[in-house]
N, C-alpha and C positions, 0 to 999 in steps of 0.2 A: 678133658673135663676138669681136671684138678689143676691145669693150670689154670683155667679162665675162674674157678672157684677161688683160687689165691690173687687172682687179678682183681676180684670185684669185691673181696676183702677189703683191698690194700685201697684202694678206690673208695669205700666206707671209712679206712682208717684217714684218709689224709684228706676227705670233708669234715671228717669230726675235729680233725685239728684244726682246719680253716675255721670250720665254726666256734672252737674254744675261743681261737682269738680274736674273734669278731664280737661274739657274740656279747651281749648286756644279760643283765638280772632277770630271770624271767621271759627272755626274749626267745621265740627259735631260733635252730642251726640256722645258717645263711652262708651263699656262696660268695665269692669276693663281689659280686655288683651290690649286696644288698640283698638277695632276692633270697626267699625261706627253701631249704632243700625239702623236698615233697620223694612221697615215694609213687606206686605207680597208681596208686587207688588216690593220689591228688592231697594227700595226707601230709603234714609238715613235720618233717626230724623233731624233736624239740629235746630240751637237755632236760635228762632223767631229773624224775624228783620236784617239778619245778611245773607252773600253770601259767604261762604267759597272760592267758587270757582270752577271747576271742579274738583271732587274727582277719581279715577280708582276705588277703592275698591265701589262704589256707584252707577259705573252704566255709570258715568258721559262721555258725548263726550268731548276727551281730545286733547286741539290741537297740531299741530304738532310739532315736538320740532325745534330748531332755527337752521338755521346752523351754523356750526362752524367758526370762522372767518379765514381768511388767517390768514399763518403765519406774521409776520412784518419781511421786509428786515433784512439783517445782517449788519449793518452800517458799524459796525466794522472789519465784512470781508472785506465789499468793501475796505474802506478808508485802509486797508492793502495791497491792492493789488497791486505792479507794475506796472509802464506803463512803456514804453521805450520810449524816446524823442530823436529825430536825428536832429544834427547842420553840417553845412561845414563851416570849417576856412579856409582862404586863409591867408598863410605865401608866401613874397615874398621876395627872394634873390637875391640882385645887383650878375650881374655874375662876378664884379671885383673882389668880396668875394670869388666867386667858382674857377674861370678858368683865367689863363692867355690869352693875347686877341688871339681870332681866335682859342685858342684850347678849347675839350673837356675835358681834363684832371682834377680831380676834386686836389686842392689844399689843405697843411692841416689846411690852413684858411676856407675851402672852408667846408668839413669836420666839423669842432668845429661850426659853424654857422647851418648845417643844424640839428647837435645836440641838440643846444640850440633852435633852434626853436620848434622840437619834444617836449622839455619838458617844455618850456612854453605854451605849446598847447594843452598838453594833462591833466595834473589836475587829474580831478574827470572824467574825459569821457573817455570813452575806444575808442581808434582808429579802424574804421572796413578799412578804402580804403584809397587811397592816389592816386590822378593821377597827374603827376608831366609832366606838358608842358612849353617847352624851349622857349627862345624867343631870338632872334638878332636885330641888325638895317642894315641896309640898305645898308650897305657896300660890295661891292661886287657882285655877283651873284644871285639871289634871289635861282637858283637851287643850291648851296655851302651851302645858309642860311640856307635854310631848313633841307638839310642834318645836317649844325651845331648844329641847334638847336635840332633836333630829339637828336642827339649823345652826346650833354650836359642835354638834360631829359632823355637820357639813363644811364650816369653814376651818375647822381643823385640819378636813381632810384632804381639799384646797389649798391650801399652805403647804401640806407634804408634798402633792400633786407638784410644786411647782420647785422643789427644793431638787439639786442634783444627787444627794443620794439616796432618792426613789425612785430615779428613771429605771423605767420597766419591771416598777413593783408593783402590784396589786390593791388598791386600796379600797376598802370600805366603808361607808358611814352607816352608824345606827343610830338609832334615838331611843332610849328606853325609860323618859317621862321621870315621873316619883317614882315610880315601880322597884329599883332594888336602893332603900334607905340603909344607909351604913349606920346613923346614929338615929333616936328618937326624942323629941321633944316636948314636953306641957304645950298643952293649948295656952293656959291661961299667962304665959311668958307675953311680955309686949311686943311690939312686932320688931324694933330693933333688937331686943334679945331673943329676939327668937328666929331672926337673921341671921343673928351669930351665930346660933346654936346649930341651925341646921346647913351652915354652910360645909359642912364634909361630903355633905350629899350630893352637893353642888358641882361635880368634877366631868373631867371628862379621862376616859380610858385608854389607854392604846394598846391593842392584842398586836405583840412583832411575830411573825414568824421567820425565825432563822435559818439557816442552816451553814454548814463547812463540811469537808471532806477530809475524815481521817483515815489513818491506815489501819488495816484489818491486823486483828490481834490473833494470830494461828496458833493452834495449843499445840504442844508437841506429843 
């Protein structure tokens, strides 16, 4: 009895040594594979003084593991991504530029002006609409006006119609007669100054509606 009691000492002492010099900070005893010395209740040696932690191989209740984090936004997609921005420009034409008085007729001053307005307007924006409403003054019949004015936003709008940088834009005519006067005048003026006077009135409009695609501004 008292030898096997010196046998299974000495058997304690020279795992304790293998585990000295195996062992890490913290870590249990372990025999040379690797593997924690356990006693018979499945319990692991562990070096005095010292909390490894919870071990699996020991038995140990181990907690749960963390969840994983979200992914983190794509910044870089975003701030990649398009937006589309929509503007209306209003170009407006004296009709002395377009039509001789009282006709619809567009003239080829009339012509080279709504040219040049298109391509100062248009830039970096692509044109999607165009509604193009006529206007007169007050001369005459308000039912002639109107008709005038429809039929001078009509061949306006015809002229775009036929230009290539409207293909596959939307365009509109209106007519809206005396009805919105910019300037007003004396009746008792003569009728050529009073032709002068109310030729502001006399125009026709053009509503553009634009738009382009910038890149989205992401805050941080």
């Amino acid at each position: 009895m008292r030898l096997a009691a010196t046998l299974s000492a000495l058997a304690l002492l020279g795992a304790s040594g293998i585990a000295a010099a195996q062992s890490e900070v913290n870590a249990p005893w372990t025999n040379p594979q690797g593997q924690p010395w356990t006693n018979e209740a499945g319990e692991c040696w562990r070096e005095p003084g010292t909390d490894s932690g919870p071990i699996e191989a020991c038995g140990d209740a181990m907690p749960e593991p963390e969840p994983e984090p979200e992914p983190a936004a794509d910044s870089d997609a975003m701030e990649d991504e398009p937006e589309t921005v929509t503007r209306v420009q209003e170009l407006e034409l004296d009709s002395r530029a377009l039509f001789e008085f009282g006709s619809a007729r567009l003239t080829r001053d009339g012509r080279n002006a709504i040219r040049e307005g298109l391509a100062e307007a248009g830039g970096d924006w692509r044109l999607q609409r165009v509604r193009v409403i006529g206007h007169t003054d007050r001369i005459g019949s308000a039912e002639d006006n109107q008709r005038l004015s429809r039929q001078r936003a009509e061949s306006v709008a015809s002229y775009l119609e036929s230009r290539p940088e409207t293909d596959g834009v939307e365009i509109e005519a209106v007519g809206r007669g005396e009805n919105d006067p910019v300037v007003t005048c004396e009746d008792d003026l003569g009728r050529e100054a009073l032709i002068e006077c109310l030729a502001p009135n006399r125009r026709v409009v053009m509503e553009l509606e634009l738009e382009r695609e910038v890149q989205r501004q992401v805050s941080e």
